[in-house]
N, C-alpha and C positions, 0 to 999 in steps of 0.2 A: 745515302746519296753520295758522300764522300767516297764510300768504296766502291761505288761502280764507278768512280771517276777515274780514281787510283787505277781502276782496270784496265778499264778503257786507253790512259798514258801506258801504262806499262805494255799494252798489247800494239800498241800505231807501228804503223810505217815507217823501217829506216831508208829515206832514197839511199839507191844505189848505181856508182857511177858508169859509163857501158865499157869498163876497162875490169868491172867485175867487185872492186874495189866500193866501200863505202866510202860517202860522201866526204868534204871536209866538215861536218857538223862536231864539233866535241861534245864533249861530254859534258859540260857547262851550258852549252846552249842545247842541250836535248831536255834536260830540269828546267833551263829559264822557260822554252813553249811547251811543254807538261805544266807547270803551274800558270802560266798562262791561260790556259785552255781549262782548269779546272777550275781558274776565278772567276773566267765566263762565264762556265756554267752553274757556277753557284749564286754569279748575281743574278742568271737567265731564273733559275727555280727559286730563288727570293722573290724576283718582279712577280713570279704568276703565284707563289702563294698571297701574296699582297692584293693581289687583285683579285683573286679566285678562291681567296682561304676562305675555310669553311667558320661558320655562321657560329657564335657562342651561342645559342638556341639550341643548335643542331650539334653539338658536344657530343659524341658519345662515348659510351665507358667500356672499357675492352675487359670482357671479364675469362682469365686463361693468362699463360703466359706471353712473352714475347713472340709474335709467328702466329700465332692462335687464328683460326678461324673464324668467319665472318657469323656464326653461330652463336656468339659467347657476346655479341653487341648489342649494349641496350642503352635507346634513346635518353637523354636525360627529361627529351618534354616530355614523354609517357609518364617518368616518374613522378613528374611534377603537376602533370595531370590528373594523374590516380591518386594523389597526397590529397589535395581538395577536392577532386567528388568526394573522398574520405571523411572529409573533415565538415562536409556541408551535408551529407547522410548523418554522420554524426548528432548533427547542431538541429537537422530536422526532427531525426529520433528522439531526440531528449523532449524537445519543445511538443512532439505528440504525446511523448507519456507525461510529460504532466498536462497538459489538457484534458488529457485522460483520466490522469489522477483526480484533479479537482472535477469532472464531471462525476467520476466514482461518490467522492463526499457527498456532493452536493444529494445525487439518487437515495445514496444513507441514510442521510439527513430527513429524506421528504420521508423515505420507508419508517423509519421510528417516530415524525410525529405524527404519519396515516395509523400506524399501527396504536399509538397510544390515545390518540384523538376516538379510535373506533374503540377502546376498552375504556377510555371514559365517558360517552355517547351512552355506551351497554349499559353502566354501571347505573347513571343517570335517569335511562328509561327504567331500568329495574329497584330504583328506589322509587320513583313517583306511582307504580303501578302495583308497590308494596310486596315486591317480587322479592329484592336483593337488602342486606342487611348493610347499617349505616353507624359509622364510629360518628357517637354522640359525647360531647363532654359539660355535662347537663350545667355545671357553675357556667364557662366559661360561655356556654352560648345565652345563658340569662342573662349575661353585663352585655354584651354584644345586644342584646335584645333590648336594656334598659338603653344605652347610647344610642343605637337607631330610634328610638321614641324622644329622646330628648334632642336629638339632633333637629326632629322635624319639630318641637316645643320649641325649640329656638331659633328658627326659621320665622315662625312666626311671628316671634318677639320681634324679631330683625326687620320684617316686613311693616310690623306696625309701627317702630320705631320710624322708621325712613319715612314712612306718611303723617306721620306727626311733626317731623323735620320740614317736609315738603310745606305742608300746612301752616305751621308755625311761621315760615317764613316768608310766604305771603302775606301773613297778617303785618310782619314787622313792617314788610316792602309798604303795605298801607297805611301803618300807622307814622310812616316815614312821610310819603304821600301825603299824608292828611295834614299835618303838622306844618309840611311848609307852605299848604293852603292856608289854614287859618295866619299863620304868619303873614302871608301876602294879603290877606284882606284886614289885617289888625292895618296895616299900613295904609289903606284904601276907605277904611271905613272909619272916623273918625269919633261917631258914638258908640259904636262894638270896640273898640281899638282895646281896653281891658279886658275882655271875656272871650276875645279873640289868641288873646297875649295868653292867657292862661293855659286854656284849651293849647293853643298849641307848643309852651313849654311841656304840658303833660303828656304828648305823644310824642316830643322828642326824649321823652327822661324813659316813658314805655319805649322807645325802639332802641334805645341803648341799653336798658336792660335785657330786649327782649335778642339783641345781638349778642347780650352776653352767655343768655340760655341757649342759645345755638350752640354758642362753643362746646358748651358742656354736651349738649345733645349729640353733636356729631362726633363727641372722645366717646359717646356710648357706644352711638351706633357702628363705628371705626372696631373699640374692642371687639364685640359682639361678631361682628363680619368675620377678623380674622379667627376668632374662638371657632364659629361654627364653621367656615369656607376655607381652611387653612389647618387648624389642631385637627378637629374633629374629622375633617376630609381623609388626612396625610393617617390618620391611625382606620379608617374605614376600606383603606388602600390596601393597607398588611390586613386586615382583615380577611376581603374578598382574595389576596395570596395566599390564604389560609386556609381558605373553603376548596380553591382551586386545587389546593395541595392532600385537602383529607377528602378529595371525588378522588383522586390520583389514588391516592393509599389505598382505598377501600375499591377501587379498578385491578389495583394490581394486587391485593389480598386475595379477591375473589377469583381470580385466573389462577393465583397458587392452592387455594382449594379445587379448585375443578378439576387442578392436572394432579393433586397427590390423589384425588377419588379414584383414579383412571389407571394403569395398567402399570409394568413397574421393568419395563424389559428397558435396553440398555438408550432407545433412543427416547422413550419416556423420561427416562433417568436422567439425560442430558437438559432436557426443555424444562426439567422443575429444580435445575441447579439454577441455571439463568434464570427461572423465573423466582426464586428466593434471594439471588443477589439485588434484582429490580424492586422486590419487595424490602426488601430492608436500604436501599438508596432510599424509596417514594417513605417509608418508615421516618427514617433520619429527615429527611426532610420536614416531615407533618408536622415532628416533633418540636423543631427547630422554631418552625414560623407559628406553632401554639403558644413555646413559652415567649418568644414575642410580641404577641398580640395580649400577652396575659402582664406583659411587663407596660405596656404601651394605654392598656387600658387605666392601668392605676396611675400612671404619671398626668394621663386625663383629667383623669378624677379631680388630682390634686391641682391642677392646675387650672382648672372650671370653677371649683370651688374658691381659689386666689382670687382670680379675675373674675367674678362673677360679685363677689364682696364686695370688693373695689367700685365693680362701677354701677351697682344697685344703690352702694353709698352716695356715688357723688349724684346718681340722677336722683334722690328723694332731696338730697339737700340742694340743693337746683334748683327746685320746679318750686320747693317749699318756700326759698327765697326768693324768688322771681314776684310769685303770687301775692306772699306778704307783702311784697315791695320794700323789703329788707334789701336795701343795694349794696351795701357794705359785706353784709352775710355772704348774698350772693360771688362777690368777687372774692373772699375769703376763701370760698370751697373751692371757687376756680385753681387759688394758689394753692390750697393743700392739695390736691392731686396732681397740679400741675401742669394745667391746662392752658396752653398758650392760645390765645385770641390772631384770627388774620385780620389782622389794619382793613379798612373797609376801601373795597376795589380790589383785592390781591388776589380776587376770584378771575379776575377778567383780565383777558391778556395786553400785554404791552402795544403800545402802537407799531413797533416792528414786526409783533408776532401777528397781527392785525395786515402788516402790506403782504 
C-alpha cells in the first residue's frame, strides 16, 4: 500500500505558470502535500480494513511464496472441519469395535457351553442305556452312598425330635394352665383348699421342670438341624461338583477315543490335539474336586461322631432326669453342656415390635 503511495506522489502534477515557468511551489512544500496525501490514504485504507476486514473464521493460509496464486489457499474452517468429522469417525469406530468385541465373547461363550452341554447330554444318554463306559471310584462312591443314607436317618431323627418338642410343650402350657386353676379354686373352695394347694404346687414344680427339658430338647434339636441342613448339606454341594465334573471327564474322554479311532491326516490331527488338551483340563479338574470330597467326607465323619456324643449325652440325661424328678440332676446336665434357659416370655415380642 505504501508503494503505490510513494508512486502515485512521485508521479502528480507540477502546475505550471503560463509564462512557461514552474510554479512558486518549493521544494519543501512539494514533500509537506506528498505526505499529506499519503496519510490520507493510509487512514482512508485503515477506516475500510476496520470495517470490512476479514472475519478470523475466514483466515486463510497462503501456501507458496510472496505473490503466489490464489491456488495455494486454504481455508482454516475446512481444516478445522475435517479435524473433527476425524475425530468423531474415530470415537465411532472404536466404540463399534468393541461392541463388536464383546458381542464376539459373549456368541463364544454361548458356542462352548452348546457344544459341552451336547457332549455331556451324549455321554449321559449313553451311560443309562449301557451304551458308554463310566469312571467309577468304587471306595469313594460307598461313603457318598453311606452319608446319603444317613443324611435321610437323620432327617428323621430331626422330624421326630421337633414333634416331641411341639408336643412336650403343649403339655407344659397345660400343666401351667392347670396349676393356676387348682390354685384359684384352693382359694374359692374352703374345704378342698389343701388338696387343691397340693395338686397345684405339683404342676407348678412339673412345668418348671418340664420348661427346663425344653431347653435341653431344643440344644438337640438346634445341633441336629445344623449337623444335618448345614455340614452334611455344604459337603453334599462338592459332592454333586464332583459328579458334574466326572460326566464332564468321561464326555470329553469319550470324544478323544472316537477321534483317535478315526483318520490321521492333518486336519484330524488338529481336532484330537484340542481335544487332549480339554481332556486333560476336564482330567485336572475331576481329580481336584475327588480328592476334595474325599477330604470333606472324613472331616464329616469326625465331626458327626463329636456332635452326635455330645448331644445323645445330654438328651438321655435330660429325659432320665426330668422323669425321675431328679430337679437337681436335671439342671446339673443343663450346666455341664451348657445350656442356657430363655426367662419365660423371651419368645414373644416386645410391645414395640407388637405396634
Amino acid at each position: 500500500m505504501t508503494d503505490s503511495i510513494m508512486n502515485k506522489a512521485a508521479t502528480m502534477e507540477i502546475p505550471i505558470n503560463s509564462n512557461g515557468d514552474t510554479g512558486t511551489l518549493t521544494e519543501d512544500d512539494s514533500l509537506e502535500q506528498a505526505a499529506k496525501l499519503q496519510w490520507s490514504l493510509d487512514e482512508k485504507d485503515l477506516q475500510q480494513v476496520m470495517v470490512s476486514g476479514p472475519n478470523l473464521n475466514e483466515t486463510s493460509i497462503v501456501s507458496g511464496g510472496y505473490g503466489g496464486t490464489a491456488e495455494g489457499i486454504i481455508p482454516t474452517s475446512s481444516i478445522k472441519g475435517s479435524n473433527m468429522h476425524h475425530s468423531s469417525s474415530s470415537s465411532s469406530m472404536t466404540a463399534e469395535e468393541t461392541t463388536r468385541g464383546v458381542a464376539v465373547e459373549k456368541l463364544e461363550t454361548v458356542k462352548k457351553w452348546g457344544l459341552n452341554t451336547y457332549k455331556c447330554t451324549k455321554q449321559m444318554i449313553s451311560e443309562r442305556f449301557g451304551r458308554g463306559s463310566r469312571t467309577v471310584d468304587l471306595e469313594l462312591e460307598a461313603q457318598i452312598e453311606v452319608l446319603r443314607d444317613t443324611k435321610r436317618k437323620y432327617e428323621n431323627v430331626l422330624r421326630l425330635a421337633r414333634a416331641l418338642t411341639n408336643h412336650f410343650y403343649n403339655m407344659v402350657q397345660t400343666q401351667h394352665a392347670l396349676g393356676d386353676t387348682f390354685a384359684d379354686l384352693s382359694q374359692k373352695s374352703p374345704e378342698l383348699r389343701d388338696e387343691f394347694g397340693y395338686n397345684a404346687e405339683t404342676q407348678k414344680l412339673l412345668c418348671k421342670n418340664g420348661e427346663t427339658l425344653l431347653g435341653a430338647i431344643n440344644f438337640f434339636v438346634s445341633s441336629i438341624n445344623t449337623l444335618v441342613n448345614k455340614t452334611m448339606e455344604d459337603t453334599l454341594m462338592t459332592i454333586k461338583m464332583y459328579e458334574n465334573a466326572r460326566l464332564e471327564y468321561d464326555a470329553y474322554r469319550s470324544d478323544l477315543e472316537e477321534l483317535s479311532m478315526g483318520p490321521r491326516d492333518a486336519v484330524a490331527m488338529a481336532r484330537i490335539e484340542a481335544a487332549q488338551q480339554q481332556y486333560q483340563v476336564q482330567k485336572d479338574k475331576y481329580e481336584r474336586l475327588r480328592s476334595d470330597v474325599a477330604i470333606k467326607l472324613k472331616f464329616l465323619e469326625e465331626n458327626k461322631v463329636k456332635v452326635m456324643h455330645k448331644q445323645l449325652l445330654l438328651f438321655h440325661n435330660a429325659i432320665s432326669a426330668y422323669f425321675a424328678g431328679n430337679q437337681q440332676q436335671l439342671e446339673q446336665t443343663l450346666k455341664q453342656f451348657n445350656v442356657k434357659l430363655k426367662p419365660p416370655g423371651a419368645d414373644k415380642p416386645s410391645w414395640l415390635e407388637e405396634q
